[in-house]
N, CA, C and O atoms as a GROMACS GRO file, in nm:
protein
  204
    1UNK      N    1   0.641  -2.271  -1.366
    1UNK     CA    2   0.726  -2.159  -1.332
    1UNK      C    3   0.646  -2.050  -1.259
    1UNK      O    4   0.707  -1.972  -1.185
    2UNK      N    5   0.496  -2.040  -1.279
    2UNK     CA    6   0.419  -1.907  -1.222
    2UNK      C    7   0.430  -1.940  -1.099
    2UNK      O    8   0.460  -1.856  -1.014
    3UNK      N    9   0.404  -2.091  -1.065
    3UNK     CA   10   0.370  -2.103  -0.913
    3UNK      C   11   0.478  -2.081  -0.811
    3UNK      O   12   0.475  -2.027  -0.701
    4UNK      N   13   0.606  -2.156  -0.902
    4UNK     CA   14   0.711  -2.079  -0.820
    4UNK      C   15   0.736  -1.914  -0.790
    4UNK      O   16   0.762  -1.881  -0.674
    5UNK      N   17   0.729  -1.825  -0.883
    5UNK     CA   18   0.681  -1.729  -0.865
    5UNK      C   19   0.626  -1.673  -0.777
    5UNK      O   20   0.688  -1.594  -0.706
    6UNK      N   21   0.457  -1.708  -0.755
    6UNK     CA   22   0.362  -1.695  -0.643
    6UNK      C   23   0.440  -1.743  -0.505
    6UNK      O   24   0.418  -1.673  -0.406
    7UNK      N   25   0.521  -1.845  -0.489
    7UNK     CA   26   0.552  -1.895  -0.388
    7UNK      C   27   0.645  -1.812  -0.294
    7UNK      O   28   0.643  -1.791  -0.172
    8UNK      N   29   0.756  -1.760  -0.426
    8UNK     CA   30   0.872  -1.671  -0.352
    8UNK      C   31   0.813  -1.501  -0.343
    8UNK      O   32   0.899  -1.415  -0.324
    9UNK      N   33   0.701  -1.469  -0.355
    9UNK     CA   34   0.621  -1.333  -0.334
    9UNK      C   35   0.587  -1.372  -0.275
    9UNK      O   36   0.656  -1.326  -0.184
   10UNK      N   37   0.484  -1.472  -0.200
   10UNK     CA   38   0.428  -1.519  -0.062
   10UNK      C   39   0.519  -1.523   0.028
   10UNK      O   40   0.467  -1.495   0.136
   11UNK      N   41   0.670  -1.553   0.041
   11UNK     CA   42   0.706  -1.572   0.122
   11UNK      C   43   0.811  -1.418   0.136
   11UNK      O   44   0.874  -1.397   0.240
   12UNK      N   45   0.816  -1.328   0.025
   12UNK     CA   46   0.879  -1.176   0.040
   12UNK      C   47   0.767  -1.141   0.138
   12UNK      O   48   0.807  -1.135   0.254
   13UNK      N   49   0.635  -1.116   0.120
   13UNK     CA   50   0.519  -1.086   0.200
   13UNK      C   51   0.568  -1.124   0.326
   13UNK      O   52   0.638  -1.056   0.400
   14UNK      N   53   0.526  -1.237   0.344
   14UNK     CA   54   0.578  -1.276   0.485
   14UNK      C   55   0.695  -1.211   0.584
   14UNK      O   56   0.693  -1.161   0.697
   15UNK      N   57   0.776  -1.230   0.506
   15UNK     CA   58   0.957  -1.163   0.538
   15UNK      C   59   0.872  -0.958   0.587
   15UNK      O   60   0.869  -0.908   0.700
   16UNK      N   61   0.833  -0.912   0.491
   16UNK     CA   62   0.846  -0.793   0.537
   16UNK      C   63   0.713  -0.780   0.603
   16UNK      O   64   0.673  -0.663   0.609
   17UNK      N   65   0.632  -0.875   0.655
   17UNK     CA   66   0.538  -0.813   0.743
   17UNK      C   67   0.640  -0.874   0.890
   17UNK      O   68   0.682  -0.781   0.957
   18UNK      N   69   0.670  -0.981   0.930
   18UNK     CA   70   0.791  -0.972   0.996
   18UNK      C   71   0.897  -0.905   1.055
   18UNK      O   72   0.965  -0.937   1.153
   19UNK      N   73   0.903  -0.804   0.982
   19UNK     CA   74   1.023  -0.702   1.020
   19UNK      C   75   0.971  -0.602   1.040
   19UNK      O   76   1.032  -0.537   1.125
   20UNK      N   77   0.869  -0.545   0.994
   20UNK     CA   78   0.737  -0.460   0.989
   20UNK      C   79   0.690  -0.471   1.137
   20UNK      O   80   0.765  -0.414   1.216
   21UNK      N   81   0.591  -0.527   1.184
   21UNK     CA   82   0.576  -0.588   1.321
   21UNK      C   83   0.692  -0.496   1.386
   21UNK      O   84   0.684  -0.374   1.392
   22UNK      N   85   0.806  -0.576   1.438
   22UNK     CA   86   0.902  -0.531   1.579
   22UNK      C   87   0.885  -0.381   1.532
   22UNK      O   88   0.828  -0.304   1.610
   23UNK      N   89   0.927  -0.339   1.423
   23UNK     CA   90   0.958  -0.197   1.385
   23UNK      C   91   0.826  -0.073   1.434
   23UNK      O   92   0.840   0.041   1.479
   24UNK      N   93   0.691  -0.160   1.399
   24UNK     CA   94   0.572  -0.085   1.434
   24UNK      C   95   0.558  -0.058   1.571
   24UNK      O   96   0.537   0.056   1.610
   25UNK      N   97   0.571  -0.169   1.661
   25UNK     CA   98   0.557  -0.182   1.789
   25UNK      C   99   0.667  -0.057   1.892
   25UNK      O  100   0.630   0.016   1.983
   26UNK      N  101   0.792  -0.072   1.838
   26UNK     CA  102   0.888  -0.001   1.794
   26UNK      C  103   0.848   0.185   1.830
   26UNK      O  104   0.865   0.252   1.932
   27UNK      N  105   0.795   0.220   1.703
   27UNK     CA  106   0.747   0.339   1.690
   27UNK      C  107   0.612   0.316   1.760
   27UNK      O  108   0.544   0.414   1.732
   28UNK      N  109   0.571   0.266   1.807
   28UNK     CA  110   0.420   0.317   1.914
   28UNK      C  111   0.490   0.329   2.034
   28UNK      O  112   0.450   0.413   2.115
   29UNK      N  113   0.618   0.239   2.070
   29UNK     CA  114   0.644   0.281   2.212
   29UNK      C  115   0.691   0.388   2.224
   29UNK      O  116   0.666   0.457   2.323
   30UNK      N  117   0.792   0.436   2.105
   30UNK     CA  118   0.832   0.571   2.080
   30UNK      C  119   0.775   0.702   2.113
   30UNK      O  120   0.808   0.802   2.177
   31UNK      N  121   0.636   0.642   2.018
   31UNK     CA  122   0.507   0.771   2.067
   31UNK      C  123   0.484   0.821   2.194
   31UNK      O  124   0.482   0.939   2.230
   32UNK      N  125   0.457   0.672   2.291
   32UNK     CA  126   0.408   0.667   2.408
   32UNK      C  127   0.469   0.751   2.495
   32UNK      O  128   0.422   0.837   2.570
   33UNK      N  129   0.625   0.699   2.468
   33UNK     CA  130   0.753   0.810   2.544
   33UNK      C  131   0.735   0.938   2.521
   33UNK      O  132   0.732   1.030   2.603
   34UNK      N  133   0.716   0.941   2.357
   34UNK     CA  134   0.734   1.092   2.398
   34UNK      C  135   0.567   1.158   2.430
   34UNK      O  136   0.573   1.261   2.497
   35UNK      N  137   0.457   1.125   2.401
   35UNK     CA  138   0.366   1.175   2.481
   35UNK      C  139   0.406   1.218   2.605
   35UNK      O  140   0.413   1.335   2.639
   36UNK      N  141   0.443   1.078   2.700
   36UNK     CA  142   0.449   1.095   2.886
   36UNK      C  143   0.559   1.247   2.913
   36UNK      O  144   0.546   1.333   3.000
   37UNK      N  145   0.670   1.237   2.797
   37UNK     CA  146   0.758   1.328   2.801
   37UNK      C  147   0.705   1.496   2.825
   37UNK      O  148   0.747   1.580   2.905
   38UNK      N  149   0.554   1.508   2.678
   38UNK     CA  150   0.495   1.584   2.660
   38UNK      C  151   0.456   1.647   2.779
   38UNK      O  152   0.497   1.751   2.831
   39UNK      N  153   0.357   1.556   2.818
   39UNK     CA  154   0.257   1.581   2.930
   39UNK      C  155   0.365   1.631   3.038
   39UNK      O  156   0.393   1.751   3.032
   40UNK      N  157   0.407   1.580   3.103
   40UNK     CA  158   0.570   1.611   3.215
   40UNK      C  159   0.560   1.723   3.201
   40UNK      O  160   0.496   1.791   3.282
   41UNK      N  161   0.637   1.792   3.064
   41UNK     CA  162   0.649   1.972   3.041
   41UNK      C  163   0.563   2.010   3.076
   41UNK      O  164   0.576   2.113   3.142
   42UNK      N  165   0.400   1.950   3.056
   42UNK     CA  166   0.315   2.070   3.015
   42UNK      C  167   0.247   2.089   3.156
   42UNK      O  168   0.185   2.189   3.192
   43UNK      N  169   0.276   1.942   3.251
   43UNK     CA  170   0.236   1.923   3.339
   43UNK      C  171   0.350   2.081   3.435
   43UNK      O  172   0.290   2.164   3.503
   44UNK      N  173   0.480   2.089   3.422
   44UNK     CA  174   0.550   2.144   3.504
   44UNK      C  175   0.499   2.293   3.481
   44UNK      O  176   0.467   2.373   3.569
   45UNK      N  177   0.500   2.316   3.334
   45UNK     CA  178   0.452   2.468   3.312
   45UNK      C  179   0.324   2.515   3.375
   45UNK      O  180   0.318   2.624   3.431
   46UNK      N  181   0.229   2.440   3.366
   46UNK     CA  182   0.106   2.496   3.443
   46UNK      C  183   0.116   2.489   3.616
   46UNK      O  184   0.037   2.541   3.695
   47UNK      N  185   0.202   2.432   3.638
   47UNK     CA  186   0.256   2.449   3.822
   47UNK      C  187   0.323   2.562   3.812
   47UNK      O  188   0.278   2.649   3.886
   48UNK      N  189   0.417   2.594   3.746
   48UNK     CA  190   0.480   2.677   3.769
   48UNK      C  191   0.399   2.839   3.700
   48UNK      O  192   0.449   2.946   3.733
   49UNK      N  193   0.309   2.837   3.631
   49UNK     CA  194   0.256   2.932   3.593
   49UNK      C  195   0.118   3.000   3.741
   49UNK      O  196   0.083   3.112   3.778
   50UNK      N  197   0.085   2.878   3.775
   50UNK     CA  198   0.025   2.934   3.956
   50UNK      C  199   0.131   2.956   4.032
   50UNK      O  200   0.133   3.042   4.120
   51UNK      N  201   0.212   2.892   4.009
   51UNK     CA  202   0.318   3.032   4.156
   51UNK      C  203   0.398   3.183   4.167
   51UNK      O  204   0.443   3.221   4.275
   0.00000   0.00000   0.00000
């Protein structure tokens, strides 16, 4: 009975590193966006602060 046990937690593991993954990848592209977003503003404010 333990090993069955061990078997169906090895394979919960599995399952949520799985879904984990897309979701991570997910939120880094998120980041990325909104960095470029960042930079854009900060990029426009310092143009517009020399004219």
């Amino acid at each position: 009975m333990r090993n069955c046990e061990n078997i169906l937690h090895i394979a919960d593991v599995e399952n949520k590193l799985e879904e984990r993954d897309p979701k991570l990848i997910e939120s880094i592209r998120e980041l990325q966006e909104t960095k470029k977003e960042i930079a854009a503003t900060q990029q426009k404010k310092w143009w517009r602060f020399w004219k």
